[in-house]
N, C-alpha and C positions, 0 to 999 in steps of 0.2 A: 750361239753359245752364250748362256748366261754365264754371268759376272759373279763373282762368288762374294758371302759378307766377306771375306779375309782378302781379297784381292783389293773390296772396296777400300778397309782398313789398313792396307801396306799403301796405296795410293794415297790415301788423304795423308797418313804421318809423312809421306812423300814430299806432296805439298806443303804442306807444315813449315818441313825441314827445308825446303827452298827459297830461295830468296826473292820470289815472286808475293807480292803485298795484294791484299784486299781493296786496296786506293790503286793498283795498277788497272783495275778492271779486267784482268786476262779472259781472253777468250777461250772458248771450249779450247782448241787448239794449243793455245798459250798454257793453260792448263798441263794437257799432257804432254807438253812438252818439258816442263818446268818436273813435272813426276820423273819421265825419262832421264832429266838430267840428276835429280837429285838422289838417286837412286843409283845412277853411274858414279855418280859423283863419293856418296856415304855410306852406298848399302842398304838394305833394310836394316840392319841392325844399328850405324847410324844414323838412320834416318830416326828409328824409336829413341836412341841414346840422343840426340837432337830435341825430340819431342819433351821426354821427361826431362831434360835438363828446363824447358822453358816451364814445366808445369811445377817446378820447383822455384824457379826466380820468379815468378810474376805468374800466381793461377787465373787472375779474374781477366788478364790478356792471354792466355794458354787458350782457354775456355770458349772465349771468344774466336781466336785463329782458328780452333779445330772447328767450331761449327762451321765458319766461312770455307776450310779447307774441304770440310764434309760435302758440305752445299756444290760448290764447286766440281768436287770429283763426280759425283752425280750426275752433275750436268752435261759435263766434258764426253763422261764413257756411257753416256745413254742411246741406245740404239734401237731400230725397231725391232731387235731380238731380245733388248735385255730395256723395257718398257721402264718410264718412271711410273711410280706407284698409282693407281685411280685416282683417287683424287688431285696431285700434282700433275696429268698428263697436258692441262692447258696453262699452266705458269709457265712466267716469263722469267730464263734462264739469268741468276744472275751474276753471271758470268760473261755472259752476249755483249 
């Protein structure tokens, strides 16, 4: 079962909005683990009301977190049914 854009996009605000850092190096697992809680934790609807509030106080770090958040959720929920894109299929996770 593929991964929908909108599933990808509730997961990364997910991340986002969790207290998991780009300096933590989380692992795929650490990853969605950090989605599940943040999510438990705020909601999708906190988790977005989380998002915009940091793309509001500080955009050129918002910008930044969401590509890392992006990168990341990709990484974490990639499987052989839901393929990373051709050309990214032999980079190295950076999240691993």
């Amino acid at each position: 079962m593929r991964t929908t854009h909108q599933e990808m996009c509730l997961r990364a605000e997910a991340l986002f909005a969790s207290f998991t850092q780009p300096s933590d190096r989380p692992t795929p697992g650490q990853v969605r683990r950090a989605v599940a809680g943040a999510l438990a934790r705020f909601g999708p609807r906190g988790c977005a009301e989380r998002t915009a509030s940091e793309y509001g106080a500080d955009p050129p770090s918002a910008v930044a977190r969401m590509r890392w958040a992006v990168t990341a959720v990709q990484c974490a929920y990639a499987t052989s049914q839901d393929p990373l894109p051709q050309g990214e299929r032999h980079r190295v996770c950076p999240v691993a």
